[in-house]
C-alpha positions in Angstrom: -1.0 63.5 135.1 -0.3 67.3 134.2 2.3 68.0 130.9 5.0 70.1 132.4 6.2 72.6 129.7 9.1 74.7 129.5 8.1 78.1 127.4 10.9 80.2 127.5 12.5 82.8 125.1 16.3 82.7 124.3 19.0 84.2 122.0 20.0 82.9 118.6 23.6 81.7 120.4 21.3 80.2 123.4 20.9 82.7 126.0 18.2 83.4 128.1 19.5 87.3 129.9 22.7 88.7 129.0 25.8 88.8 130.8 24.0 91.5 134.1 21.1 89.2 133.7 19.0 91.4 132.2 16.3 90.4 129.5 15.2 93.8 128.1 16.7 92.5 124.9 13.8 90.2 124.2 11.4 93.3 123.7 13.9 95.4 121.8 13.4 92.2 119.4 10.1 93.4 118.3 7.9 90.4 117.4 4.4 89.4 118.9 4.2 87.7 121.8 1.1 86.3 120.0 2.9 85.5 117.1 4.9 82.6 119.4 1.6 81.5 120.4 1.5 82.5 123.6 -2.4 83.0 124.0 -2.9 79.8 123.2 0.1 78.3 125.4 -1.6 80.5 128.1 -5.0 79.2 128.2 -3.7 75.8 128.8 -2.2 76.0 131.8 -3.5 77.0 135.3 0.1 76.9 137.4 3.2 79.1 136.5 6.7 78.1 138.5 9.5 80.2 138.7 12.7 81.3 140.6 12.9 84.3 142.7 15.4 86.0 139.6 12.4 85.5 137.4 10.4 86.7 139.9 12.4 89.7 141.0 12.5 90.7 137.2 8.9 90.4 136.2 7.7 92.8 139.6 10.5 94.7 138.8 11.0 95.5 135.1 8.8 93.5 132.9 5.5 94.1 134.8 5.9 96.2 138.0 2.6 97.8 138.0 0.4 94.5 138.4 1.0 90.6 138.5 1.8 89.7 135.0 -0.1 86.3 135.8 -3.2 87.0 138.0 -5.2 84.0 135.9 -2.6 81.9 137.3 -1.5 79.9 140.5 2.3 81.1 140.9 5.0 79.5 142.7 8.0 81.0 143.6 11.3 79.2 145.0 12.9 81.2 147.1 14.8 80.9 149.9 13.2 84.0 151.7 10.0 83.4 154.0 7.7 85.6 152.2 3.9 84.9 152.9 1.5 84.1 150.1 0.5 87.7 148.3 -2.7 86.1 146.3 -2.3 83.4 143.9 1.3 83.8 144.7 3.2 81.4 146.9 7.0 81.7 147.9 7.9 78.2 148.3 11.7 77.0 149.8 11.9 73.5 148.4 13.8 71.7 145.4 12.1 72.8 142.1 11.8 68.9 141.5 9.7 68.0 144.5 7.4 70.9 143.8 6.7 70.4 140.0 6.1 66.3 140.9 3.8 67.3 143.4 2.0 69.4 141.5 2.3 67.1 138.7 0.1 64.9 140.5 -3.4 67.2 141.3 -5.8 67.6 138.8 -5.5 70.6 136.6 -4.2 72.3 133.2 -0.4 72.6 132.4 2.5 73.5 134.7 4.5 76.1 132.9 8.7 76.4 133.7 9.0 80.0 133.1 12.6 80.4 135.0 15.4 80.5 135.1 17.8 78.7 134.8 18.7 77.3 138.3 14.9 76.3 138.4 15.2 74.6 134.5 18.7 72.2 134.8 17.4 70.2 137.8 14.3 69.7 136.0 15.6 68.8 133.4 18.1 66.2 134.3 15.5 64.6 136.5 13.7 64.5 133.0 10.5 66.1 134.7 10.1 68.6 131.8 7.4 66.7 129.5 7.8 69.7 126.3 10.1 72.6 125.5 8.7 75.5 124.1 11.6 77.6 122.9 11.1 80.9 121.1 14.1 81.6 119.5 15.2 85.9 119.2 16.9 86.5 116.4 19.5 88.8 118.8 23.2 87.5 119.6 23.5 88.3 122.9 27.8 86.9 122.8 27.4 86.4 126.4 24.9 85.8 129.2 23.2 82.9 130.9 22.9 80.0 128.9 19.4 78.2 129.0 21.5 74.7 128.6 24.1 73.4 129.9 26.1 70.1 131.2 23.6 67.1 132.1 24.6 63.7 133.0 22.7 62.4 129.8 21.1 63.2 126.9 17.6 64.3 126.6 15.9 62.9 123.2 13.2 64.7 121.8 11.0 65.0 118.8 9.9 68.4 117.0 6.2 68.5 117.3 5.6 71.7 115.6 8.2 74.9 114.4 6.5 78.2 113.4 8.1 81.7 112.4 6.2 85.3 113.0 7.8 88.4 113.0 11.7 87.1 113.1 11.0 85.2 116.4 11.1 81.1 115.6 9.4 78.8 117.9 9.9 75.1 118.5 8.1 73.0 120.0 9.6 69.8 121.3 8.3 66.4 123.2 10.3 64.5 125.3 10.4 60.7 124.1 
């Protein structure tokens, strides 16, 4: 069966946009992408899932020229009946039932990339196999919160912390 990793960026105080949902913030950070390890976090997966907020952001703002992740089968959940543009699908179905499904084919990694109303179900059906947070060393004060209230706890152990350019990243396993 496929690992299903969250890799996701948030705030020192545990935000991942600020209050108008905006995530500009994480490049005015500075760092290396790199430096978190993304390369290698890229080249093992082969399926990126997200919401259409992620979505709408990365056309938009982060990467509105080309597909930020051409390399990669995308699936967005969105409630809008968009046809597939590429290796992008728009998909309107719990982010649960998608991510188990695709749990099940042969492949590399499924990567959680966002947000957050993609993440919590996810997570408190315990379908999220590692969390891969890079921490920003920004305090945002307000914004959306990558946790919040699940009906239990989630144990996990640190597999492996590393620190380049200010940004901290840890890397956790669910037990």
């Amino acid at each position: 069966m496929r690992n299903v990793v969250l890799y996701i960026a948030m705030s020192l105080d545990g935000y991942i946009a600020d209050a108008g949902g905006r995530v500009d913030w994480l490049s005015a950070a500075g760092g290396d992408a790199d430096g978190a390890g993304y390369s290698a976090f890229i080249d093992g997966v082969d399926t990126v899932v997200m919401g259409w907020n992620t979505y709408e952001q990365i056309v938009t703002e982060l990467s509105p020229g080309a597909w930020a992740y051409p390399q990669l089968t995308s699936y967005v959940i969105t409630h809008r009946p968009l046809p597939p543009t590429g290796s992008i699908h728009f998909v309107n179905s719990d982010p649960c039932s998608i991510v188990q499904r695709l749990k099940h084919k042969p492949g590399k990694s499924i990567w959680i990339c966002g947000g957050r109303t993609i993440i919590h179900p996810l997570m408190r059906e315990g379908v999220i196999d590692q969390y891969r947070i890079s921490i920003i060393p920004t305090i945002l004060g307000a914004g959306i919160p990558l946790f919040g209230a699940l009906p239990n706890e989630i144990k996990l152990r640190l597999t492996h912390a590393q620190t380049s350019f200010g940004i901290t990243q840890l890397c956790y396993t669910r037990i």
